[in-house]
N, CA, C and O atoms as a DFTB+ gen file, in Angstrom:
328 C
 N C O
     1  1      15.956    -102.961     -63.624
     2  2      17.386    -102.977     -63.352
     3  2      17.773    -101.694     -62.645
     4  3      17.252    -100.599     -62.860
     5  1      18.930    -101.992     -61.612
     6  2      19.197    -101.030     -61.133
     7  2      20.286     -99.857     -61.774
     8  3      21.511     -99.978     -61.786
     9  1      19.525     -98.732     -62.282
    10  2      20.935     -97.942     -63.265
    11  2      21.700     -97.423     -62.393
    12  3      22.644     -96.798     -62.877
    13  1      21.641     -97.451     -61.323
    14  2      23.053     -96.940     -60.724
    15  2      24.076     -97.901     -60.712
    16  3      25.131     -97.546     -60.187
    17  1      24.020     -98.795     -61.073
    18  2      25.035    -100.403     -60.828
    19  2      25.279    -100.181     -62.187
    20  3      24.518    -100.297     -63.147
    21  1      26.778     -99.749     -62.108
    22  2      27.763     -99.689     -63.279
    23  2      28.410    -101.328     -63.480
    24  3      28.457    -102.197     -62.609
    25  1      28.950    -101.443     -65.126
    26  2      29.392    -102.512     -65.548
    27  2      31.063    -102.538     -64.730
    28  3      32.008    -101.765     -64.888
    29  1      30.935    -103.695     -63.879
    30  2      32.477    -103.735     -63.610
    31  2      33.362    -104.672     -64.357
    32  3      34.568    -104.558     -64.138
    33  1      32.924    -105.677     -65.292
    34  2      34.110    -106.370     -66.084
    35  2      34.994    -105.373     -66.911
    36  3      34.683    -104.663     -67.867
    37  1      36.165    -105.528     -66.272
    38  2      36.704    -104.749     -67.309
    39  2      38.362    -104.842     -67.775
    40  3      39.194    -104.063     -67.310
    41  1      38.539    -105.400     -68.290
    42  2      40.207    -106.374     -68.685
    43  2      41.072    -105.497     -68.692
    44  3      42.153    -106.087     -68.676
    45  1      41.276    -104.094     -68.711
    46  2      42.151    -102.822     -68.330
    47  2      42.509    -102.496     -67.278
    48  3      43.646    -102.558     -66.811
    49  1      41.054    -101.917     -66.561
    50  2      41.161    -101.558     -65.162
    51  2      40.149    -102.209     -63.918
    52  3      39.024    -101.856     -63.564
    53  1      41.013    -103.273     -63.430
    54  2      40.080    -104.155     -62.234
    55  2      39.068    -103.417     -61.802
    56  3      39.064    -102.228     -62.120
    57  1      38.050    -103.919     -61.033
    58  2      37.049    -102.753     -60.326
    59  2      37.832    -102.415     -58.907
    60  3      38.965    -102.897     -58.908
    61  1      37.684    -102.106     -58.384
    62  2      38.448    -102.058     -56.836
    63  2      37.071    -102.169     -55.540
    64  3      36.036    -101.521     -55.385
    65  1      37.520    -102.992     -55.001
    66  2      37.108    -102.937     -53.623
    67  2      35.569    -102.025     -53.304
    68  3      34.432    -102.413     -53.034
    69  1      36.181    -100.644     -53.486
    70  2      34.455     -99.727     -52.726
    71  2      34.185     -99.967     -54.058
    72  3      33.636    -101.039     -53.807
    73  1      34.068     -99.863     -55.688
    74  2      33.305    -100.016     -57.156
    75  2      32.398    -101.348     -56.442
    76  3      31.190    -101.408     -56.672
    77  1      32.938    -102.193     -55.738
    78  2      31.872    -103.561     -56.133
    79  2      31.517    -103.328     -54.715
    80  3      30.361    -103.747     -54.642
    81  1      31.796    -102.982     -53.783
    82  2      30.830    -102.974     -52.108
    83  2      29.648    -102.034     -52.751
    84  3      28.461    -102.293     -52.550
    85  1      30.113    -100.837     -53.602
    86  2      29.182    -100.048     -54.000
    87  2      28.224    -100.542     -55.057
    88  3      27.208     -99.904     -55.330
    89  1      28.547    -101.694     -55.661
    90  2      27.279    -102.769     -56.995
    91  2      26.146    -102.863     -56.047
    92  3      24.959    -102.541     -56.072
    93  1      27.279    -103.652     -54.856
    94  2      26.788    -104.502     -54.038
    95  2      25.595    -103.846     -53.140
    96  3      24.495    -104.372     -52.973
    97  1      25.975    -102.721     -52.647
    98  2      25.209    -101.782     -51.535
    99  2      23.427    -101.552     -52.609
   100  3      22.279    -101.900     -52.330
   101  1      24.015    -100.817     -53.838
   102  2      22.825    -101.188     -54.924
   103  2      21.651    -101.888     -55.113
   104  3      20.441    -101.661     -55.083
   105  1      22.635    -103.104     -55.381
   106  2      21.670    -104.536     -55.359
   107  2      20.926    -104.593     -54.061
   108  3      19.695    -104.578     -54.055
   109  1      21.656    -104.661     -52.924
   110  2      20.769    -105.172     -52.060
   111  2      19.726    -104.216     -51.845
   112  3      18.555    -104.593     -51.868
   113  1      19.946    -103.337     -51.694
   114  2      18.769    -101.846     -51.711
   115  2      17.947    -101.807     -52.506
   116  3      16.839    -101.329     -52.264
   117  1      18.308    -102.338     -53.740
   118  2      16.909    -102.230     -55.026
   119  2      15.981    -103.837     -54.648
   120  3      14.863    -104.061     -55.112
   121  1      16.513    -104.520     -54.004
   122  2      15.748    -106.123     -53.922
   123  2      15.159    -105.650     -52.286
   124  3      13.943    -105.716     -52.104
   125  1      15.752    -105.342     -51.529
   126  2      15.155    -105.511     -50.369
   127  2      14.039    -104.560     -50.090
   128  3      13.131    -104.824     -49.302
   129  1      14.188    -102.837     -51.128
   130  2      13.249    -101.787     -51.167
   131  2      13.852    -101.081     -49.922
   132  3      13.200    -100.117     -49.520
   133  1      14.880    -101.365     -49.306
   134  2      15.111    -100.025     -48.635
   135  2      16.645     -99.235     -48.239
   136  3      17.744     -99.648     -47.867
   137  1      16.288     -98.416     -48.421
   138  2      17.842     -96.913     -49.043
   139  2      18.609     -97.658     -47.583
   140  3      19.697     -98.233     -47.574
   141  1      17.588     -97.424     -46.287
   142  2      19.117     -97.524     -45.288
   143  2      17.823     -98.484     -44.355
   144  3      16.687     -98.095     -44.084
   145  1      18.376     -99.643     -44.055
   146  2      17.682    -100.450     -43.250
   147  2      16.909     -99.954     -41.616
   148  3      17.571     -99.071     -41.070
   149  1      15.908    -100.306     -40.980
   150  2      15.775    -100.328     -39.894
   151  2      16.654    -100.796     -38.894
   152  3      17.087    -101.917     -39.161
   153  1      17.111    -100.267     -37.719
   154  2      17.860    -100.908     -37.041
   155  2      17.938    -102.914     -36.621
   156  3      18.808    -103.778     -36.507
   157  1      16.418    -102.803     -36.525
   158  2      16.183    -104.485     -36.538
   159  2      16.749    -105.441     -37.451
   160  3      17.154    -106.592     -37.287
   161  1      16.644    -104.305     -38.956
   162  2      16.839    -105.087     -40.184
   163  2      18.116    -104.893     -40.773
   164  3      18.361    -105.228     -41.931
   165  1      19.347    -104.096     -39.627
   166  2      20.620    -103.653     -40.521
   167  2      21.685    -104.580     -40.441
   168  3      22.576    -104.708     -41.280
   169  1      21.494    -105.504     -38.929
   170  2      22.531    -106.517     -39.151
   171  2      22.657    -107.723     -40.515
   172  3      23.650    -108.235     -41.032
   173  1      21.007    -107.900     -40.826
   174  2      20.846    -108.523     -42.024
   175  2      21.232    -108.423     -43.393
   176  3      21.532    -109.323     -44.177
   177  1      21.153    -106.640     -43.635
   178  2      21.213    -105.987     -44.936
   179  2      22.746    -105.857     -44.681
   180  3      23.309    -105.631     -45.752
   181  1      23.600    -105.919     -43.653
   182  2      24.673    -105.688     -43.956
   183  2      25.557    -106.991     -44.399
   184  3      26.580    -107.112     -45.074
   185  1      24.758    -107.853     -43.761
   186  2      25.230    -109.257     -44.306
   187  2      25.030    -109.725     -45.702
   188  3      25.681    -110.563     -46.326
   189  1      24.105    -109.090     -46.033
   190  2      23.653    -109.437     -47.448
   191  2      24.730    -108.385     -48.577
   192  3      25.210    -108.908     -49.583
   193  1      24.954    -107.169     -48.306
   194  2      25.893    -106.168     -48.573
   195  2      27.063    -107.277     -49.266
   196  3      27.297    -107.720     -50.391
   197  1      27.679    -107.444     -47.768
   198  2      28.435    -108.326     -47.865
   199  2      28.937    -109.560     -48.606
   200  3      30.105    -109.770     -48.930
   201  1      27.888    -110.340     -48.826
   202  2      27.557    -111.650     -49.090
   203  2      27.402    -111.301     -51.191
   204  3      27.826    -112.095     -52.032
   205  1      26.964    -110.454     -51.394
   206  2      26.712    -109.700     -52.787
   207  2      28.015    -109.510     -53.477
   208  3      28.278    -109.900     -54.614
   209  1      29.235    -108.515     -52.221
   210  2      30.418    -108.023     -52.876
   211  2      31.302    -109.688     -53.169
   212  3      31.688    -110.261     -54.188
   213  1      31.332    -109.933     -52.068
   214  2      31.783    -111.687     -52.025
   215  2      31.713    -112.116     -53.278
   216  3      32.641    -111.805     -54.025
   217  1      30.756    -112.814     -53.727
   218  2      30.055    -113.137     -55.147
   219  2      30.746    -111.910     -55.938
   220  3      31.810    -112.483     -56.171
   221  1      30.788    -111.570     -56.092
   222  2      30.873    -110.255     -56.920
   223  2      32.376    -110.262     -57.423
   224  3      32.822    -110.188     -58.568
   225  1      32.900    -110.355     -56.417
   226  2      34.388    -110.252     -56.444
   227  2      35.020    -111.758     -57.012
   228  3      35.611    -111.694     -58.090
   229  1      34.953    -112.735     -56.528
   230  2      34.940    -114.384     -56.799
   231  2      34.700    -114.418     -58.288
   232  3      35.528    -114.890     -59.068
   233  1      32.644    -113.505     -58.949
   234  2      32.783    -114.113     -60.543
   235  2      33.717    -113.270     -61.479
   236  3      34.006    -113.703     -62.594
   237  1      34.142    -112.187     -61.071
   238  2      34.826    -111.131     -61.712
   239  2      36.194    -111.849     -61.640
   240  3      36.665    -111.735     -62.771
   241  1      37.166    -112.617     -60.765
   242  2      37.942    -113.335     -60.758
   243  2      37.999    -114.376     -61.721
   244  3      38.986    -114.659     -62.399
   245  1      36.558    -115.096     -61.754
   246  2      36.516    -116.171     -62.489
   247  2      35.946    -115.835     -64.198
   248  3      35.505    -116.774     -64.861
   249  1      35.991    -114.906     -64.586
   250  2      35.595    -114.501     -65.859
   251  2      36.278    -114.590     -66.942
   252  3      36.700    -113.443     -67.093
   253  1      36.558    -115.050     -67.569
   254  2      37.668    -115.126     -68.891
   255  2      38.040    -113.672     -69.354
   256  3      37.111    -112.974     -69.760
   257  1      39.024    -113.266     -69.336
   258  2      39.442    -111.922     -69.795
   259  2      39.587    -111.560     -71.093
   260  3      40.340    -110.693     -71.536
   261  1      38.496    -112.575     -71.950
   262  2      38.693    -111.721     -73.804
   263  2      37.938    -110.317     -74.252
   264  3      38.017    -109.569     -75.226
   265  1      37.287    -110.348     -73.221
   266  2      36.658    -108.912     -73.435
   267  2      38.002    -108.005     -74.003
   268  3      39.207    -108.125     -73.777
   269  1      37.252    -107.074     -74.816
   270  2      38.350    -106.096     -75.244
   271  2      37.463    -104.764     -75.934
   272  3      36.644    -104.671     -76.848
   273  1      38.060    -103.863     -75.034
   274  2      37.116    -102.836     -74.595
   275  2      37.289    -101.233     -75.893
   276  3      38.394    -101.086     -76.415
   277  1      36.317    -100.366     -76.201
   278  2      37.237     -99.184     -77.200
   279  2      38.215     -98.587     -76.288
   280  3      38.178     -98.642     -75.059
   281  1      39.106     -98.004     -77.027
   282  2      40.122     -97.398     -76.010
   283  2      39.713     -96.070     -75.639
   284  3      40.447     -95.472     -74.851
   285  1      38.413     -95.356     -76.170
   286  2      38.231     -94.085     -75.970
   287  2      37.412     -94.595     -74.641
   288  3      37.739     -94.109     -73.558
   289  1      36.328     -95.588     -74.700
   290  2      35.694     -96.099     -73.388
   291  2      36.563     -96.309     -72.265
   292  3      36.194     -95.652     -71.291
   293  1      37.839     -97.164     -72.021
   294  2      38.565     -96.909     -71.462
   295  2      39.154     -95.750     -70.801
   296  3      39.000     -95.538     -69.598
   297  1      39.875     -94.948     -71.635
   298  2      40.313     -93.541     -70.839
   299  2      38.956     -92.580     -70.420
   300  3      39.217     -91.882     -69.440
   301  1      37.781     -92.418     -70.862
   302  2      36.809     -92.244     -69.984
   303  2      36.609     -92.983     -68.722
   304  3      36.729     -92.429     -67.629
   305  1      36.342     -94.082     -68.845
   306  2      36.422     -94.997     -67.218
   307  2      37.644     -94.277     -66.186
   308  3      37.673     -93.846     -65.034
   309  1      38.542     -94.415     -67.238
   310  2      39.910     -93.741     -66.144
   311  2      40.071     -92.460     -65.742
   312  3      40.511     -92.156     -64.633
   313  1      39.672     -91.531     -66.749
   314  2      39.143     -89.970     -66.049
   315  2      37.873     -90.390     -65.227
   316  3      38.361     -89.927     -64.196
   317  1      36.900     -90.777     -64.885
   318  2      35.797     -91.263     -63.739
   319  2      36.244     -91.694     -62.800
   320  3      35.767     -91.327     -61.727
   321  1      37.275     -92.589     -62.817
   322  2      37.947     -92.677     -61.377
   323  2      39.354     -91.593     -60.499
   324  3      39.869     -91.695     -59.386
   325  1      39.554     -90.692     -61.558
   326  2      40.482     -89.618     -61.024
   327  2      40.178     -88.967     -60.205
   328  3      40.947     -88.101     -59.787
């Protein structure tokens, strides 16, 4: 697993936009094996980038929101994004 790919469900504070391009950038880099594509291979990896946050964004939409999170975990998450 990739540990840089933080948990984004989170029923407090949505992920935003660069949090999941950035899952996304992750994923595809840990499956494909490479940090920054070859030029041949970047129109692909960027599609896939892409195609990852997509998904990404859509199941996080579609997730049931009973999660319910500690509140000390919370205001940590929220000092991390300050």
């Amino acid at each position: 697993m990739c540990r840089s790919i933080k948990q984004l469900r989170n029923t407090e504070i949505p992920a935003t936009e660069e949090e999941i391009r950035a899952a996304a950038l992750q994923f595809v880099r840990k499956v494909s094996g490479y940090r920054k594509p070859s030029k041949v291979n970047e129109a692909a990896f960027e599609r896939a980038v892409d195609e990852v946050a997509e998904a990404t964004t859509k199941l996080l939409k579609n997730l049931p929101q009973a999660i319910k999170l500690d509140e000390s975990v919370l205001l940590m998450n929220q000092a991390k994004r300050e």
